[in-house]
N, C-alpha and C positions, 0 to 999 in steps of 0.2 A: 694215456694208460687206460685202458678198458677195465672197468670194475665190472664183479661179479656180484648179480641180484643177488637179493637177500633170500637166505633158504628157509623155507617153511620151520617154526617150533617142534620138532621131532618129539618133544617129552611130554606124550599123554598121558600125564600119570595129572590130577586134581591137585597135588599139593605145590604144585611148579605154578601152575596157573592162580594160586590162594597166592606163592613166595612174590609171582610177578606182580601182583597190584601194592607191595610195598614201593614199589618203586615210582607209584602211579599219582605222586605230589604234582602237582602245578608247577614247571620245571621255570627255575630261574632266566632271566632277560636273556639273550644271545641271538647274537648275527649269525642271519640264515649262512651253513654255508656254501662258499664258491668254489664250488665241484670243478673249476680250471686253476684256480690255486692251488686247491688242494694236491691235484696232479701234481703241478707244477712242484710245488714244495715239497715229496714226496722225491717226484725224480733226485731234484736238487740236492737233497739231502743224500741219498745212496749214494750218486755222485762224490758229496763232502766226505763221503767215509770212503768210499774205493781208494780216493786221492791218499788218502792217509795212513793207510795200510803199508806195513813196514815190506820189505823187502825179502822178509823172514816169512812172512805173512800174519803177523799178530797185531794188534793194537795194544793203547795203554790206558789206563785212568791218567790222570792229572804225577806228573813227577815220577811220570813211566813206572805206575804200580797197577799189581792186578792184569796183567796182562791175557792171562788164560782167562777169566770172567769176560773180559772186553771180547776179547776173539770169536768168543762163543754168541754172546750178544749181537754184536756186529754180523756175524755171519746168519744169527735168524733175522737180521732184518734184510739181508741180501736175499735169503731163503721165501721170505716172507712175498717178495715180490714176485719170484714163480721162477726166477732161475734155478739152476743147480749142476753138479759141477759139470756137467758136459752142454749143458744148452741156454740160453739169455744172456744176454748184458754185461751179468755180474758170477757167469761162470768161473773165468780166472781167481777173481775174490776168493769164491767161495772154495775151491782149490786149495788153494794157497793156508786157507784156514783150515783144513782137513788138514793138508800135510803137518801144519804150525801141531793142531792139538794132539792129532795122534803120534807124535815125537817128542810130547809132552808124556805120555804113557809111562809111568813107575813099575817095575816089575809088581809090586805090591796092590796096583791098580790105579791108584791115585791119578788124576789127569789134573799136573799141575804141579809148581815146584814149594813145597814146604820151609825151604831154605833162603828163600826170599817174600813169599807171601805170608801173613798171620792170619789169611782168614782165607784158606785153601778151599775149602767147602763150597762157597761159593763158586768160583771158578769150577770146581770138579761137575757142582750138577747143573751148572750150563752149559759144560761141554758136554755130557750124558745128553742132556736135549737134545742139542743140536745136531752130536754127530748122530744120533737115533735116526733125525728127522732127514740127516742125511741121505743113512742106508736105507731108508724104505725108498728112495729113486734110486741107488747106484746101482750102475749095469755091468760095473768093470768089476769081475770074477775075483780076482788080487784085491782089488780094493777092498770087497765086499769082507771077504777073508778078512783082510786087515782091520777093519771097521768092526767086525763081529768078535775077534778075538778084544781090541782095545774097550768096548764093551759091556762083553761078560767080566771081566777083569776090574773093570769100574763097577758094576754090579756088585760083584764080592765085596769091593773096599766099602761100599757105604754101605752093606750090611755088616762090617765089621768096626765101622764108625759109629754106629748108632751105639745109644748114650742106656743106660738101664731103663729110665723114661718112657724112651721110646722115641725121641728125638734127635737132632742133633747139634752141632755147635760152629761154633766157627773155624775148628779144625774136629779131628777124630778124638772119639769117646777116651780116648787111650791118650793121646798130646793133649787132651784140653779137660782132665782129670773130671769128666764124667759131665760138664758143662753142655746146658741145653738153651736153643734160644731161636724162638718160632721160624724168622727170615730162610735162618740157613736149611731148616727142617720142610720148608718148603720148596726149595730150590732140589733137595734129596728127593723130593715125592714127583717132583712134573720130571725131574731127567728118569727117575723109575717108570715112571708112567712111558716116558718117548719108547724106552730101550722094551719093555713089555708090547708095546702098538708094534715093533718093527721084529719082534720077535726073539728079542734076548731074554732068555730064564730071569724074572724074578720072583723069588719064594715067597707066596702069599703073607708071613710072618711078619716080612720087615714092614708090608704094608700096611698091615692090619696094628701093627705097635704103633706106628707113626699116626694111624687116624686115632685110636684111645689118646695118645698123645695129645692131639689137635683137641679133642674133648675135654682132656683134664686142666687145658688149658683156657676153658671157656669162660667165662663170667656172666653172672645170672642175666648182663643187660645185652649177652649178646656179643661183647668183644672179648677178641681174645689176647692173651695179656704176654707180656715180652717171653718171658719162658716158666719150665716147671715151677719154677722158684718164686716166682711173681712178677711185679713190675707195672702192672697196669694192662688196660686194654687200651691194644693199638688200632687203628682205623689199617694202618699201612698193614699189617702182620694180618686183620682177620680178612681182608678183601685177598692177600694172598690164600689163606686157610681155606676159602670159598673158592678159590680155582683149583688148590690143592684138591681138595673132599671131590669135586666134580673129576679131577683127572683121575681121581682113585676108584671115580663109581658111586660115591658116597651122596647119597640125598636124602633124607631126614624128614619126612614129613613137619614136624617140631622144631628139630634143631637147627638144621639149616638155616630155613624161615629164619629164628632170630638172629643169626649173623648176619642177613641180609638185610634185616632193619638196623643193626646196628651202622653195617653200611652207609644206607640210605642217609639215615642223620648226620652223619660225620662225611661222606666225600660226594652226594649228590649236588652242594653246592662248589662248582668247580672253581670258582676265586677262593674257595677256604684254603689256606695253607699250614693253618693255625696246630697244626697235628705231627706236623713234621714227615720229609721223606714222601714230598708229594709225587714227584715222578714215580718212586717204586710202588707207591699207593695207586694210581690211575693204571700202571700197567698191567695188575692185575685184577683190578676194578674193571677194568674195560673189557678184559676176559668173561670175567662176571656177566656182564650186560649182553654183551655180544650173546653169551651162550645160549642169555635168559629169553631171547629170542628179539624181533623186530619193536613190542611193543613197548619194551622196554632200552632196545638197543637205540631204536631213532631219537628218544627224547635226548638221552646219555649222546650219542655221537653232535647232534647238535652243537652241543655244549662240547665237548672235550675237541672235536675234532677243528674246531671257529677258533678254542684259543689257540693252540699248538700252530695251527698254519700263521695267525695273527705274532705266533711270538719267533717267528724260525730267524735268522740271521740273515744277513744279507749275501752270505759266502754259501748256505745251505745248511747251516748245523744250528742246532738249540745250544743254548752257552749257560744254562740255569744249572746249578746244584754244584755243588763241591766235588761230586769223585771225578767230573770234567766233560768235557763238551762230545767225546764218543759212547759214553752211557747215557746221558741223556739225550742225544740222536737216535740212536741206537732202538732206545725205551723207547721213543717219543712215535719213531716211526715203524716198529710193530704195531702200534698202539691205530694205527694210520690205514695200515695194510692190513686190519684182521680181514674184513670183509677179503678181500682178496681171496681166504678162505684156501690155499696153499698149501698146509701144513697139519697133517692129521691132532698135533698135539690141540692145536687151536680151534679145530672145528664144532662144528653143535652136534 
């Protein structure tokens, strides 16, 4: 697999280069890594999830739950590697998951079924992502049509899901009596962001409620805490909030900065697991670094990219974490293929 150099730091603004030297600790032991395993495990893996891919074209978590989140997952890490659905490898895949999610489509918007998921939202703004990321390559006229109307139509639903807050929940504002809680409110912001990059209307409003949101959610030392209500600050919830604010535009001379040292202390040592919900924490962690540019990206990849190939399976799949062995593949190798540099959501 031919990887692509690292791109120049684009963000001349002073306070990016103040935010990058929080990162600038004496980075923890790790084996250099081997840029042909990495490959290697990398292929492997894509591989382990083509195979697995239902016939229908969807994946599942663990006890065939969550299916629409898995889908959408899976198909940005097929994405992730430079296919798409007419050209590479894992064109078919990625196919097949278009067809799966946009037949998932609720007249009401919803992408995902409410009558067997509890935590729909999820699902919804990883399919927002992905098919986003879709349309900005599709050439087929019908398709494009169909992708644009599935959509705009998910665009409304989660501006009619958000919570008075300004967040969202694990279902809509309306089924989950006004319930707010950071994970899913981030998940709402990066499929906003895809569908706005590829040209689908979203009204400045819902974005701009959802970052006060992220703010009122903040805590003095820099993390941000499970939802309006409280809960604590999460390492996994504000390293998402930090890709969030970035997808939204959002950089802070002040503010920023300190979610990035909160960071720093909580997931630059990549053996901590002590926080919970490490995979979803490093996936968007890794965003993070990536964005912050090379001097902070090389230390970080060092480290994240040695364990991940060091822990893969022997079949091609990561098998760590409870929702099951296709979300953490899934995570593990986007996290693998940023540099790849593919996918406008993901780029600097």
């Amino acid at each position: 697999m031919t990887r692509n150099p690292h791109l120049t730091l684009a963000l001349a603004v002073g306070a990016v280069v103040a935010a990058s030297s929080l990162f600038n600790a004496a980075p923890t032991a790790a084996a250099a890594v081997d840029e042909v395993k990495l490959d290697r495990a990398v292929e492997r893996g894509l591989d382990w999830l083509a195979a697995r891919q239902s016939t229908q074209g969807h994946w599942t978590a663990n006890d065939g739950n969550y299916p629409t989140a898995m889908t959408a997952l899976a198909g940005m890490a097929f994405l992730c590697e430079g296919s798409t659905t007419t050209q590479g490898k894992y064109a078919k895949n990625i196919r097949l998951a278009v067809d799966y999610l946009t037949s998932r489509s609720r007249r009401n918007g919803l992408i995902g079924d409410p009558s067997s998921d509890d935590r729909y939202t999820y699902g919804h703004g990883y399919s927002m992502m992905f098919l986003s990321q879709v349309l900005g390559e599709e050439e087929d006229v019908e398709r494009r049509e169909e992708l644009i109307e599935v959509l705009t139509k998910a665009v409304r639903f989660t501006g009619e899901a958000q919570t008075d807050a300004g967040g969202w929940g694990y279902v809509s504002a309306k089924d989950g009596s006004n319930f707010d809680e950071g994970s899913t409110t981030i998940t709402q912001v990066q499929g906003l962001r895809g569908c706005r990059n590829a040209g689908i209307p979203v009204p400045d409003k819902i974005i701009d409620k959802a970052v006060e949101y992220i703010r009122k959610c903040t805590l003095p030392d820099g993390g941000v805490q499970y939802s309006s209500q409280g809960g604590g600050g999460r390492p996994a919830i504000t390293a998402a909030a930090i890709a969030c604010l970035f997808n939204a535009g959002e950089y802070d001379s002040e503010y920023v900065p300190k979610l990035l040292d909160y960071c720093k202390k909580n997931l630059s040592n990549i053996q901590n697991e002590g926080f919970g919900h490490w995979h979803y924490a490093h996936y968007y962690y890794a965003q993070v670094c990536y964005r912050e540019g090379d001097k902070v990206w090389d230390g970080y990849r060092e480290k994240i990219f040695a364990r991940l190939v060091s822990e893969a399976a022997g079949d091609g799949s990561w098998s760590q974490g409870y929702i099951g062995a296709v979300y953490t593949t899934a995570v593990n190798l986007t996290i693998l293929q940023l540099e790849q540099n593919a996918l406008p959501i993901y780029q600097r």
